[in-house]
C-alpha positions in Angstrom: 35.3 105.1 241.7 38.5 106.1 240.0 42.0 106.9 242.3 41.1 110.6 241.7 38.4 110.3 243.8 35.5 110.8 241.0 32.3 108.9 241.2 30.1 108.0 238.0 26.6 108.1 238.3 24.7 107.0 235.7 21.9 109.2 234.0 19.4 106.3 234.3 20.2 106.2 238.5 19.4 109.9 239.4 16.5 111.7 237.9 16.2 115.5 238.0 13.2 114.9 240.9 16.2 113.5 242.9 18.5 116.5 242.0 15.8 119.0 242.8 14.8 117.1 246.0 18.1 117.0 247.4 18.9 120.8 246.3 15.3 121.5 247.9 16.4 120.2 251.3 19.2 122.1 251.3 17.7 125.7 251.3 14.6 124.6 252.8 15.8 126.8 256.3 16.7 130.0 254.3 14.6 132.9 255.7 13.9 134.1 252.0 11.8 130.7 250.9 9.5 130.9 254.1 5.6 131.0 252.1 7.9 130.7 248.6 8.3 126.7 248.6 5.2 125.8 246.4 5.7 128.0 244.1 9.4 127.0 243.6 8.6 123.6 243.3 5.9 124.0 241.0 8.2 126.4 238.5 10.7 123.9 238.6 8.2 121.1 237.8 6.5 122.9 234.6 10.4 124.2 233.1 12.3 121.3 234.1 10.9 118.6 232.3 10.5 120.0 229.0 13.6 121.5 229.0 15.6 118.4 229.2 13.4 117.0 226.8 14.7 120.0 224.5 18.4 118.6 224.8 18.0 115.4 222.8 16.9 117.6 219.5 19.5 120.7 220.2 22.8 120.3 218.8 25.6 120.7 221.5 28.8 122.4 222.2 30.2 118.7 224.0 28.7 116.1 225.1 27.2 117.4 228.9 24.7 115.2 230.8 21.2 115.9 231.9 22.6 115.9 235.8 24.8 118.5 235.0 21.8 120.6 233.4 19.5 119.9 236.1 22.3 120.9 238.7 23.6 124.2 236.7 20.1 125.5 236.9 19.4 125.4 240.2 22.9 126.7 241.3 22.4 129.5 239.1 19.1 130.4 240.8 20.0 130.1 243.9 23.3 133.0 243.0 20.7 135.3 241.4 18.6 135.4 244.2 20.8 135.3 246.6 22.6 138.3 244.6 19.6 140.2 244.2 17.7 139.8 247.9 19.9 142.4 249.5 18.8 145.0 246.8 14.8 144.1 247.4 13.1 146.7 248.8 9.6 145.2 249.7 9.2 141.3 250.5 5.7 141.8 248.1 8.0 141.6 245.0 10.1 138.7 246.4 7.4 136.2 244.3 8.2 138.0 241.1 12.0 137.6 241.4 11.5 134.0 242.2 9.4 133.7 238.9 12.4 135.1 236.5 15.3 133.5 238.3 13.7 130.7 237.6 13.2 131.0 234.2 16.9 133.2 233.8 18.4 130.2 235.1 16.6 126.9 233.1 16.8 128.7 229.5 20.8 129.5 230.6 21.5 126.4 232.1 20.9 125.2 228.7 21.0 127.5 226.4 24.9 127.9 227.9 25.9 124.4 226.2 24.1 124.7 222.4 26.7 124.8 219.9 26.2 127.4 216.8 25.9 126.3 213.3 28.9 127.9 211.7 
C-alpha cells in the first residue's frame, strides 16, 4: 500500500474466476438477470479464457494487466445493457442482447489496448 492509497495486486493472486465471481455477486439482484444467470456465466466462461490467452501474442499499446482486461469487459457489458434495456420491447429478445454484449464487450475490452504496426 502506497500513501496515495493504491493497492497492488499481483496477477498471480486474483484470477479472472475471482473478478467475474465478485462482479457476478454484485448484479446478481438486478431484475434484468432473473432466468439469464447461466447463460452469462457460461458466455463468460467460453470468451474469457481464450481471450486473455490472446494478449500474450498481441502486441500492445502499454503495458495493461490481465485484471484490468477481465474488469473492462464486464463493466462494459454491464453499460450496454443497461443502456440498451430501456429500448427492449419484448423480454423474448433480452437472451440475444445478452449474447452480443457479451461478445461487444470481450473483443473491445481487448481489442481497445492493441497497438498498430506503423
Amino acid at each position: 500500500i502506497s500513501r496515495c492509497g493504491i493497492v497492488y495486486v499481483n496477477d498471480s493472486c486474483l484470477t479472472w474466476n475471482q473478478i467475474f465471481t465478485a462482479w457476478f455477486n454484485k448484479i446478481k439482484k438486478q431484475a434484468w438477470l432473473e432466468n439469464h444467470d447461466v447463460l452469462l456465466q457460461q458466455l463468460f466462461e467460453w470468451l474469457l479464457p481464450p481471450l486473455l490467452e490472446t494478449t500474450a501474442t498481441c502486441k500492445m499499446a502499454a503495458d495493461i494487466s490481465t485484471k484490468n482486461i477481465v474488469q473492462c469487459s464486464l463493466e462494459l457489458f454491464e453499460i450496454i445493457l443497461i443502456e440498451a434495456l430501456p429500448n427492449l420491447k419484448e423480454r423474448k429478445y433480452l437472451r440475444g442482447w445478452i449474447q452480443a454484449a457479451v461478445v461487444y464487450s470481450c473483443v473491445w475490452s481487448l481489442g481497445g489496448c492493441l497497438a498498430t504496426d506503423e
